[in-house]
C-alpha positions as CSV (number, residue, x, y, z in Angstrom):
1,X,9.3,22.9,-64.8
2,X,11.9,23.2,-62.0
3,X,10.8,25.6,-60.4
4,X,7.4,23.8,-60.5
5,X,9.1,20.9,-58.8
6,X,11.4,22.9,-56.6
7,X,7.7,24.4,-55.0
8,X,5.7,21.2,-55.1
9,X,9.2,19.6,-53.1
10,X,8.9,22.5,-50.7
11,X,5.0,22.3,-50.1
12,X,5.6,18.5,-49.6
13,X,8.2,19.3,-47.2
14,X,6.3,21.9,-45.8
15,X,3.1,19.4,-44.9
16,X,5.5,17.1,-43.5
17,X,6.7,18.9,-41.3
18,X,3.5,20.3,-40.1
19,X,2.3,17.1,-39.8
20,X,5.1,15.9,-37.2
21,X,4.3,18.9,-35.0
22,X,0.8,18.5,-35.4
23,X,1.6,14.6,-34.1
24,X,3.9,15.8,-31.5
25,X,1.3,18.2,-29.8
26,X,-1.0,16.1,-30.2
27,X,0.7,13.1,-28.3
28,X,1.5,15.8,-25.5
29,X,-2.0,16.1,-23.8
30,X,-2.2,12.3,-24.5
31,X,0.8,11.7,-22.2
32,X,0.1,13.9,-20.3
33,X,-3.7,12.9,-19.8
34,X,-2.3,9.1,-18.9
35,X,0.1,10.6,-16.3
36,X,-2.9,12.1,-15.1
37,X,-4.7,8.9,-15.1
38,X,-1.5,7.1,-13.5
39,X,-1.2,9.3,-10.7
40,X,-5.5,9.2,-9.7
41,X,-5.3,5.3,-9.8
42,X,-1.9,5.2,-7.4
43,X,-3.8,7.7,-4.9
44,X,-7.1,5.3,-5.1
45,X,-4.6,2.5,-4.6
46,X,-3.0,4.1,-1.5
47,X,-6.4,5.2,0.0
48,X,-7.6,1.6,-0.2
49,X,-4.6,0.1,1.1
50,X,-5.1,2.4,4.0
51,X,-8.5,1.1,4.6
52,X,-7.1,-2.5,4.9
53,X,-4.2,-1.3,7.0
54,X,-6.6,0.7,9.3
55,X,-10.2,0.3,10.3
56,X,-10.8,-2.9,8.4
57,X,-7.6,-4.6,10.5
58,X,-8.9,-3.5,13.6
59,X,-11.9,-4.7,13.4
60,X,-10.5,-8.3,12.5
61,X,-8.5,-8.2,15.5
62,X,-11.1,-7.6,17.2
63,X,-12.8,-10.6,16.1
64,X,-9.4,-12.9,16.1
65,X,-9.0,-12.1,19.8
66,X,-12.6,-13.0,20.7
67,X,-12.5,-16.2,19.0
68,X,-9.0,-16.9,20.5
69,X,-10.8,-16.5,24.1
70,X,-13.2,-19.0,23.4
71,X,-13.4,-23.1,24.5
72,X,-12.6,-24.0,20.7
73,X,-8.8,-22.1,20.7
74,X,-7.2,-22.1,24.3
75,X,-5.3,-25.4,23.8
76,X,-3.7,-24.6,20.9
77,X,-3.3,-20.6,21.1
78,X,-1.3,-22.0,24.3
79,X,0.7,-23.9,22.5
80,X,1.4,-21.4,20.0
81,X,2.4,-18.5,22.6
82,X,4.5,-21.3,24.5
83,X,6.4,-22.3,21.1
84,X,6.5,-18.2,20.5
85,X,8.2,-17.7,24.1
86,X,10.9,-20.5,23.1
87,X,11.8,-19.4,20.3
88,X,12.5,-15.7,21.3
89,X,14.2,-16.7,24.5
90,X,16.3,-18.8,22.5
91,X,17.7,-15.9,19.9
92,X,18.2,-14.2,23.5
93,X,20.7,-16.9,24.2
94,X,22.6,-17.2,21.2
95,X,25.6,-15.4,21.3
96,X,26.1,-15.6,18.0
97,X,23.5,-14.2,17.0
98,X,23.4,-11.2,19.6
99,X,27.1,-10.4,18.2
100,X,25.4,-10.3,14.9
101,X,22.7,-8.1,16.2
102,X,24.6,-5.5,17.3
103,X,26.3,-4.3,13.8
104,X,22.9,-4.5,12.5
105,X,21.2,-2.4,15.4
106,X,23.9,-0.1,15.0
107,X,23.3,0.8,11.2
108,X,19.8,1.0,11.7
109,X,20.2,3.4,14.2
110,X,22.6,6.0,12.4
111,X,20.1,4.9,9.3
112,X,17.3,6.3,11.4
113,X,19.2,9.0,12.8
114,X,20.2,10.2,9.2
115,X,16.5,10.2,7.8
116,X,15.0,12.1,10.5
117,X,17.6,14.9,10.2
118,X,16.8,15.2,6.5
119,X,15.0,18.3,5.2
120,X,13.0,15.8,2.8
121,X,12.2,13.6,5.7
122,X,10.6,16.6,7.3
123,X,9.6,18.3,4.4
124,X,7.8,15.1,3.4
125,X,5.7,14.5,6.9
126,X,4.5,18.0,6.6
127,X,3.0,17.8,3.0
128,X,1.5,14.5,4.0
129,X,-0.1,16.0,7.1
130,X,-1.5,19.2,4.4
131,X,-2.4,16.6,2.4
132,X,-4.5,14.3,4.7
133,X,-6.2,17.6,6.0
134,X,-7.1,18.8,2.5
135,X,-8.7,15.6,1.8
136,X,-10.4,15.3,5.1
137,X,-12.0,18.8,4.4
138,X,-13.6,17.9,1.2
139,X,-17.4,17.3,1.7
140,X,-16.5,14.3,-1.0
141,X,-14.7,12.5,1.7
142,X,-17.2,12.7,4.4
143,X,-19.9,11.0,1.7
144,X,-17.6,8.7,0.9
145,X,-18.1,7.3,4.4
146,X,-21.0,7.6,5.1
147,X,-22.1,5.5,2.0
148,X,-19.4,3.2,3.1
149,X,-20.4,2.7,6.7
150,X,-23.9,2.4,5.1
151,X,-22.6,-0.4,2.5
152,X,-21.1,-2.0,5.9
153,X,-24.1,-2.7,7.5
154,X,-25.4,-4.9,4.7
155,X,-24.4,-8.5,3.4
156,X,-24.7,-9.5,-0.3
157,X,-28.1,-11.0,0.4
158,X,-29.8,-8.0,1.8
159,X,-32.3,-6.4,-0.4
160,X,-30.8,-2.8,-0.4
161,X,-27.4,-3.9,-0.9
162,X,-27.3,-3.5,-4.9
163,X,-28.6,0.1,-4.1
164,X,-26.3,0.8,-1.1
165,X,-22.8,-0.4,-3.9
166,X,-24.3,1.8,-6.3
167,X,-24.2,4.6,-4.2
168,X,-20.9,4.0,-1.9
169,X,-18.9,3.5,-6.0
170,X,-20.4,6.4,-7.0
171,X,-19.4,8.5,-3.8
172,X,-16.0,7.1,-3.7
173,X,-15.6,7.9,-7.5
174,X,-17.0,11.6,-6.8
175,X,-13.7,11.4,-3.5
176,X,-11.3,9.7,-5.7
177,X,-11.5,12.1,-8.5
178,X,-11.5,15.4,-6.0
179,X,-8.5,14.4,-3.6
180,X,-6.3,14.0,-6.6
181,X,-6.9,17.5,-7.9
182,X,-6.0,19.1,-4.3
183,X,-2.7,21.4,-4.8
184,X,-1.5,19.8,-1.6
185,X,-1.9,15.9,-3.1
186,X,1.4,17.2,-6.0
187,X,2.6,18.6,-3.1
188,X,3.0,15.5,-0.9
189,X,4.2,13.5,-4.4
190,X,6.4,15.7,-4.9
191,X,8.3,15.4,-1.1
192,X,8.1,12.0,-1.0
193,X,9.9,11.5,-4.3
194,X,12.7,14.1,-3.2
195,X,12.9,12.2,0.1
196,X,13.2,8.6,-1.4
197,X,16.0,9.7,-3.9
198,X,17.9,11.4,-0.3
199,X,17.7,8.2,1.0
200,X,19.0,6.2,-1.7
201,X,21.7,8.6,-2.2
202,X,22.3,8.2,1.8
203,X,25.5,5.7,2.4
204,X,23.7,5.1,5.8
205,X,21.3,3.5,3.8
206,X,23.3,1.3,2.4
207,X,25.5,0.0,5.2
208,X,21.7,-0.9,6.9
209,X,20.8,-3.1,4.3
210,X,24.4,-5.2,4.2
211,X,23.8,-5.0,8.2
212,X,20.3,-6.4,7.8
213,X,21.4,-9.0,5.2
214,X,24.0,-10.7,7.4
215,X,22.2,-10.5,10.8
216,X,19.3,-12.3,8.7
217,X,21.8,-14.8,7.2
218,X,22.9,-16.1,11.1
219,X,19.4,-15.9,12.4
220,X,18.0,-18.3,9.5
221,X,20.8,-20.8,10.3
222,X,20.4,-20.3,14.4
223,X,16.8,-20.3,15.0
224,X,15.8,-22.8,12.5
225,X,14.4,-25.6,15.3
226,X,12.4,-23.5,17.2
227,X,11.1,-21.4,14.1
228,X,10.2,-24.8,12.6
229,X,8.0,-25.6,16.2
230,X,6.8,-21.8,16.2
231,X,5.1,-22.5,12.6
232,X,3.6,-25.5,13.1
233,X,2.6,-24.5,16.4
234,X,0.6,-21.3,14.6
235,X,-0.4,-23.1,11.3
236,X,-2.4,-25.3,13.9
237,X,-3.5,-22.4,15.7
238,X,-5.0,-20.6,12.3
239,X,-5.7,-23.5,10.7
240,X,-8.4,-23.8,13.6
241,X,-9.2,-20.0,13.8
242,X,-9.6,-19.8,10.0
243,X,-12.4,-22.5,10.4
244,X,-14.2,-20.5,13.2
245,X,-14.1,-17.4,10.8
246,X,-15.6,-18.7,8.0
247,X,-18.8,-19.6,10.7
248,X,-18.7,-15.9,12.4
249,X,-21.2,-13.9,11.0
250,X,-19.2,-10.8,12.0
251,X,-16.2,-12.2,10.3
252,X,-18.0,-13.1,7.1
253,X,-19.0,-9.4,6.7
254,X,-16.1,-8.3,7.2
255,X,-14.4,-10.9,4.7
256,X,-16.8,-9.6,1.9
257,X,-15.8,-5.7,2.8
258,X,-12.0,-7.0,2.4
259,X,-12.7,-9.2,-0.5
260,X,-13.9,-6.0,-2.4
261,X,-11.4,-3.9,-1.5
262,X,-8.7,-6.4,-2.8
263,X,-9.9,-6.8,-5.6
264,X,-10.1,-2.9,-6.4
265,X,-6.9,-3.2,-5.7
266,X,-5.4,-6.0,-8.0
267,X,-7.9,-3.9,-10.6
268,X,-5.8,-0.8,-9.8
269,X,-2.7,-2.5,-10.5
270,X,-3.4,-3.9,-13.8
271,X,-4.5,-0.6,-14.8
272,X,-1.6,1.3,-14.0
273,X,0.3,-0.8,-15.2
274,X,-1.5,-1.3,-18.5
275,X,-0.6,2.3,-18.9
276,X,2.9,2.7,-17.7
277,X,3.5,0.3,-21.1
């Protein structure tokens, strides 16, 4: 009867034991499927946010400076660029707060000296330059345009706009799921997380930031008055431009395009970070 229970101990053991690795392999992929995931939705994160910071920000301030040309704006983009001039000739003639400047200018210089000089720092700009070419090249990122500049040209009213979505989500799923998979896209990760952790180590870096700190701490206390008549010089100015925008057909498009975008961002966001839990 020992015996008996000295096997049935070891056979429980046994299936125990096989059951943690059998666990433990199978939570491996699963990790590594949600890194997976983690790192497609950052690069669809950073490829919208280029879109913003690019063409789509052009083209607004394309708009914003015809509207500021017109009858409806002159008056008060003058008083804005007046109350603009004051206040930047006055931090020209505080001496305070040029002799704050300079320690500040000073440490960002070495700062930027230090980066540049870095391996990472070059090693990073290079793999990001592979990287945008890779992506470029793929026949994925040339339909992803197209169907976008197609998408563009409608509003939400049109009757092939539904159609035109359809297609631009499905081509910028079809970009989205390629670029991450490029050999050069681990590449650039990789060199821009070995340059970040250089410049955190870097004690340039760190002297910059207590030089930015107190410069920022004299010019808040020197430059409050005319910062206070800068703002509500501009909160005039686009409080009025904001009205003619909303009345711009151009502008309106381009609102909706932006809208969208945003909001695949914020969507992004959640996601990723529903996963890094």
């Amino acid at each position: 009867m020992a015996r008996i229970a000295r096997i049935a101990c070891v056979a429980l053991v046994g299936l125990m034991v096989t059951s943690v690795v059998a666990a433990q392999e199978a939570a491996a992929p699963a990790a590594a499927d949600k890194e997976t995931q983690i790192k497609n939705l950052e690069a669809q994160r950073r490829d919208l946010e280029k879109q913003l910071r690019g063409d789509l920000r052009k083209q607004l301030g394309a708009i914003r400076e015809r509207l500021a040309k017109g009858p409806d704006l002159a008056d008060l983009k003058k008083a804005y660029d007046d109350a603009s001039a004051a206040h930047d000739q006055g931090k020209k003639d505080n001496p305070e707060l040029a002799a704050a400047r300079k320690p500040y200018d000073e440490a960002k210089a070495a700062y930027d000296k230090v980066r540049k000089a870095m391996p990472e720092y070059a090693a990073a700009d290079k793999a990001d330059d592979a990287y945008d070419d890779a992506r470029h090249a793929l026949p994925e990122y040339a339909a992803r345009n197209d169907a976008r500049k197609a998408l563009g040209k409608l509003s939400k009213d049109d009757a092939g706009y539904a159609a035109a979505r359809e297609a631009y989500d499905a081509a910028k799923k079809a970009y989205d799921d390629k670029k991450v998979t490029l050999p050069e896209y681990a590449a650039a990760e990789e060199a821009e997380k070995a340059l970040k952790q250089a410049l955190d180590a870097a004690p340039e870096y760190k002297a910059y930031k207590d030089a930015e700190k107190a410069y920022r701490a004299v010019y808040n206390e020197k430059t409050a008055e005319t910062r206070k008549a800068r703002d509500a010089a501009r909160k005039a100015y686009e409080a009025k431009l904001k009205e003619l925008l909303k009345a711009d057909p151009e502008a309106v498009q381009l609102k909706e395009q932006t809208d969208r975008i945003e909001a695949q961002i914020k969507e992004i966001r959640s996601k990723i970070k529903a996963l890094k839990k």
